[in-house]
N, CA, C and O atoms as CSV, one atom per row, in Angstrom:
chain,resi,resn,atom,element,x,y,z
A,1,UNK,N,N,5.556,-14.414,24.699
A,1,UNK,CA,C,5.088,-15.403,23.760
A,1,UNK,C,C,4.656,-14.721,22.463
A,1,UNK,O,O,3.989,-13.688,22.397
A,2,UNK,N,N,5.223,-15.585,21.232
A,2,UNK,CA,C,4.624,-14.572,20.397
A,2,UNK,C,C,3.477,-14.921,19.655
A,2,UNK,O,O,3.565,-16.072,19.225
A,3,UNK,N,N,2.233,-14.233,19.292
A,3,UNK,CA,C,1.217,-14.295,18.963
A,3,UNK,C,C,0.857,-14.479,17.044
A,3,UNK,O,O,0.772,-13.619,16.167
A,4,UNK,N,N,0.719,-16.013,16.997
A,4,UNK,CA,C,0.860,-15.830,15.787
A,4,UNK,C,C,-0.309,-15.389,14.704
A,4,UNK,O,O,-0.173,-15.019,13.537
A,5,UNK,N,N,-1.503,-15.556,15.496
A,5,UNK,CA,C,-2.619,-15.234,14.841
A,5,UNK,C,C,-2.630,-13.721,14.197
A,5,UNK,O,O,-3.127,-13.295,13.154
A,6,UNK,N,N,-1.640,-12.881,15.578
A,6,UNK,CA,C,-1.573,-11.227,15.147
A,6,UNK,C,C,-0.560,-11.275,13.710
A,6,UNK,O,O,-0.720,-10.861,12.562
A,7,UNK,N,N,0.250,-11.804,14.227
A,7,UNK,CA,C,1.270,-11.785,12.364
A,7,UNK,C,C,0.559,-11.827,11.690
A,7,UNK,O,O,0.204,-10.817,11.082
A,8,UNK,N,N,-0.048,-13.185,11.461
A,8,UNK,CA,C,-1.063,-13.648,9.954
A,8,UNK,C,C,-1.727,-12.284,9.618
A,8,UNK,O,O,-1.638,-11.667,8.556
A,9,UNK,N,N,-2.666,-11.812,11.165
A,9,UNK,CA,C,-3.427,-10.401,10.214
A,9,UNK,C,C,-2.368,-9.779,9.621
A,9,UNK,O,O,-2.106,-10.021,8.443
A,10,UNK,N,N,-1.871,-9.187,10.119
A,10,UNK,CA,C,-0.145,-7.842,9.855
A,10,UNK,C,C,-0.153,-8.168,8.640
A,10,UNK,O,O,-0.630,-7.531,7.701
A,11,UNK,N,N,0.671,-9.729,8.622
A,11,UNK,CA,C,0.736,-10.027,7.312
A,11,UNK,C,C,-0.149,-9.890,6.027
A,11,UNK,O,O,0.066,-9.658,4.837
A,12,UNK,N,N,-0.989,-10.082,6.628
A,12,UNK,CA,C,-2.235,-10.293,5.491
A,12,UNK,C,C,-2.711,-8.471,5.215
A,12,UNK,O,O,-2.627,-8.119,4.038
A,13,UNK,N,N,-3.015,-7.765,5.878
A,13,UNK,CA,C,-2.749,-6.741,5.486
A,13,UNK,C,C,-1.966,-6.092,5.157
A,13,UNK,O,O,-2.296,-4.935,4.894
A,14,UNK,N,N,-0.885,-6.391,5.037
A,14,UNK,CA,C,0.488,-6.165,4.092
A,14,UNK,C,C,0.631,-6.571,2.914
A,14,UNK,O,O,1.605,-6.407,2.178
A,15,UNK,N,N,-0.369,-7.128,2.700
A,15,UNK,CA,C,-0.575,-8.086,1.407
A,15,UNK,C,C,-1.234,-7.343,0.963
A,15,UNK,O,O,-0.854,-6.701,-0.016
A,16,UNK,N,N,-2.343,-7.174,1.463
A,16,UNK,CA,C,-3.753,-6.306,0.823
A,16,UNK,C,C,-3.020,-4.779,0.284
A,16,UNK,O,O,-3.283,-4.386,-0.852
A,17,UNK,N,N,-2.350,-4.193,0.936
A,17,UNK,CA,C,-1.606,-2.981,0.650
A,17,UNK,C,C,-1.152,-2.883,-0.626
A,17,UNK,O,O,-1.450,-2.303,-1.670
A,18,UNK,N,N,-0.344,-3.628,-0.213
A,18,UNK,CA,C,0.674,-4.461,-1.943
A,18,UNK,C,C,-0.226,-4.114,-3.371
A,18,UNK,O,O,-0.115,-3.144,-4.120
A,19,UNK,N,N,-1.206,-5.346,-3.454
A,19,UNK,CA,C,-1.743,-5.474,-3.487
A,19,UNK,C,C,-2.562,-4.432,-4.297
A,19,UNK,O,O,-2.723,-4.584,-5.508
A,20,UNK,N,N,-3.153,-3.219,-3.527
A,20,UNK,CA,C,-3.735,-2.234,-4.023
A,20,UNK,C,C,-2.909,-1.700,-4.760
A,20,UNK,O,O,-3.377,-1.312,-5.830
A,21,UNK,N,N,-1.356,-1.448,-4.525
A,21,UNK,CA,C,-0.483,-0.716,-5.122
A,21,UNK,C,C,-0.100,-1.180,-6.374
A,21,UNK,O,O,0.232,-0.260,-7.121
A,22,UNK,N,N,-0.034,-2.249,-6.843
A,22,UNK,CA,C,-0.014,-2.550,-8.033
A,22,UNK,C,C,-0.951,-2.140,-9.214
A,22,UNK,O,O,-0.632,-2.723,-10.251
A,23,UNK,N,N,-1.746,-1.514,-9.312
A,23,UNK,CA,C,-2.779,-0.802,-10.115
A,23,UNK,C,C,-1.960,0.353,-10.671
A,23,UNK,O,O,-1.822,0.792,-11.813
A,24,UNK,N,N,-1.310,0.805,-9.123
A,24,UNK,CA,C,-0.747,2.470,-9.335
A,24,UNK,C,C,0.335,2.231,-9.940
A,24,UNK,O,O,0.883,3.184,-10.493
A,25,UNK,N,N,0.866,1.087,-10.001
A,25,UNK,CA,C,2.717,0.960,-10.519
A,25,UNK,C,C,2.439,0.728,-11.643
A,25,UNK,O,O,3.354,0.344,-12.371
A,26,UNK,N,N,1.036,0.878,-12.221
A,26,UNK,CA,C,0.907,0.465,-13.831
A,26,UNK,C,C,0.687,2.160,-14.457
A,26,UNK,O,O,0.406,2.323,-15.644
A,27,UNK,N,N,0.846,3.294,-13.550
A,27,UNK,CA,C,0.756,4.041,-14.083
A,27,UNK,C,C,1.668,4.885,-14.346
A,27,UNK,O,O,2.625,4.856,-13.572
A,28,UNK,N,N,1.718,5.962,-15.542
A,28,UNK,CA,C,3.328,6.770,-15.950
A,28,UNK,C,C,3.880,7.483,-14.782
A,28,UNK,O,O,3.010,7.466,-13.912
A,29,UNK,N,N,4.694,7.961,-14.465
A,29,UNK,CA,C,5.274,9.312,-14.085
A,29,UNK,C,C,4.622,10.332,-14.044
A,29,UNK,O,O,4.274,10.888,-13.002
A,30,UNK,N,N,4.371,10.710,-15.195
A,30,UNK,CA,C,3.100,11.882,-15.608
A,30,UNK,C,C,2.147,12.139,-14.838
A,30,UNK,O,O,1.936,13.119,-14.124
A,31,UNK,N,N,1.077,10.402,-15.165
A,31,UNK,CA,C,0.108,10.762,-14.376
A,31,UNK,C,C,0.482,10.812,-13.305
A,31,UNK,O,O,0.146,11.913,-12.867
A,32,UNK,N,N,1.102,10.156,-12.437
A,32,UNK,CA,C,1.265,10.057,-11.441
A,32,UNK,C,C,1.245,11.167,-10.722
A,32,UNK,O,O,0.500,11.360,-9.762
A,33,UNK,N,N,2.423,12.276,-11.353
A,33,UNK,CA,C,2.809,13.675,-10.727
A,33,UNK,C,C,1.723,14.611,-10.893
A,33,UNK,O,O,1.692,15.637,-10.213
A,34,UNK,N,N,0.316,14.185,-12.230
A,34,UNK,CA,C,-0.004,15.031,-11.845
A,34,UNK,C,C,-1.710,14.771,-11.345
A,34,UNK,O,O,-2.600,15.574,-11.623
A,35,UNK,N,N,-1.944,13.426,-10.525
A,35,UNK,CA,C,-3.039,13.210,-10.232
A,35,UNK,C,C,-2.948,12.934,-8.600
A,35,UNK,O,O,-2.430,11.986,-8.009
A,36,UNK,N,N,-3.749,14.293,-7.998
A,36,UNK,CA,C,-3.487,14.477,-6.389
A,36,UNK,C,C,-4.275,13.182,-5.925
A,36,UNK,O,O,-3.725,12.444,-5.108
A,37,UNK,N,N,-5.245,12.943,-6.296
A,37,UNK,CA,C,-5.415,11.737,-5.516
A,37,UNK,C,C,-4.887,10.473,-5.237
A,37,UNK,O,O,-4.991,9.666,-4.313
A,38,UNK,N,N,-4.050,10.557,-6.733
A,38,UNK,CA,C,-3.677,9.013,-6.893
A,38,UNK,C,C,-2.256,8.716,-6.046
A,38,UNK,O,O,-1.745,7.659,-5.676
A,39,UNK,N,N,-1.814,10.236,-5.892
A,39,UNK,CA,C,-0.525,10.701,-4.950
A,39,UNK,C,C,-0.845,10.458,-3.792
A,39,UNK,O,O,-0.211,9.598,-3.180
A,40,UNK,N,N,-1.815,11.085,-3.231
A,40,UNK,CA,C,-1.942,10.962,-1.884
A,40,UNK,C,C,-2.593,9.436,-1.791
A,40,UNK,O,O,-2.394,8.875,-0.713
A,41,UNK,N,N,-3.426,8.615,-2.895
A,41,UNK,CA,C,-3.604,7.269,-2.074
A,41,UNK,C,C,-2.242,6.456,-2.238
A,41,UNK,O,O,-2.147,5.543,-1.417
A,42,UNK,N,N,-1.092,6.594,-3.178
A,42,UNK,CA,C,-0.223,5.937,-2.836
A,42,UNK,C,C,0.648,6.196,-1.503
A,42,UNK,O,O,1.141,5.212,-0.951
A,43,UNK,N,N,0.849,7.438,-0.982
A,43,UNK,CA,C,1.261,7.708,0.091
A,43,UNK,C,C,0.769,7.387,1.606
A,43,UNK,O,O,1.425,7.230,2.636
A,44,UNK,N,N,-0.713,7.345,1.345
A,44,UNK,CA,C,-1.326,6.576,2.436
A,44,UNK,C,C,-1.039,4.881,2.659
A,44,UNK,O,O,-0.833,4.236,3.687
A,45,UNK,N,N,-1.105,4.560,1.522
A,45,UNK,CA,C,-0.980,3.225,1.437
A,45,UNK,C,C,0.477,3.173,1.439
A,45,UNK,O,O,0.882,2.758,2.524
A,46,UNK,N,N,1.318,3.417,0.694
A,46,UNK,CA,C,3.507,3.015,1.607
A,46,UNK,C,C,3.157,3.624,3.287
A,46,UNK,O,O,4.009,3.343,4.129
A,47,UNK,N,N,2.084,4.334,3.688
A,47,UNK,CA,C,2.174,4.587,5.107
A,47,UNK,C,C,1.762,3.817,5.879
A,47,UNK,O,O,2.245,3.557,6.981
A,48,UNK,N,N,0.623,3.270,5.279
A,48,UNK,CA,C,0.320,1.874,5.836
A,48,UNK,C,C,1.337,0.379,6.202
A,48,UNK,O,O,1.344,-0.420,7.139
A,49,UNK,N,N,1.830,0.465,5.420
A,49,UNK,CA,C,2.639,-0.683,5.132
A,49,UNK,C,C,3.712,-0.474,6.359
A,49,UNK,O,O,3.933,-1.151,7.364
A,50,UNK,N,N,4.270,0.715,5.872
A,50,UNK,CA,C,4.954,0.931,7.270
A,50,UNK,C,C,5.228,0.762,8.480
A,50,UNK,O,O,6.261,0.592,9.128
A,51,UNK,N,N,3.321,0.886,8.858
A,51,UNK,CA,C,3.393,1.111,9.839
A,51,UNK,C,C,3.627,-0.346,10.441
A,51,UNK,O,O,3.768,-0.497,11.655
């Protein structure tokens, strides 16, 4: 049976992910490559999503 209440969360934290990531897609290349944090929170977060 499938559980729809669990989707909605999934979903909804798939959202929230998103979400955060749009801040970072407002930023250059540049910074991007050269700010370790902002690297590693986008990488955590596409890991999230993932999962």
């Amino acid at each position: 049976m499938i559980d729809i209440e669990l989707i909605r969360r999934k979903l909804s934290r798939l959202n929230m992910y998103l979400e955060k990531l749009k801040p970072i897609s407002q930023k250059s290349l540049e910074e991007y490559k050269t700010d370790f944090y902002l690297k590693s929170a986008t990488e955590r977060l596409i890991q999230l999503i993932g999962e």
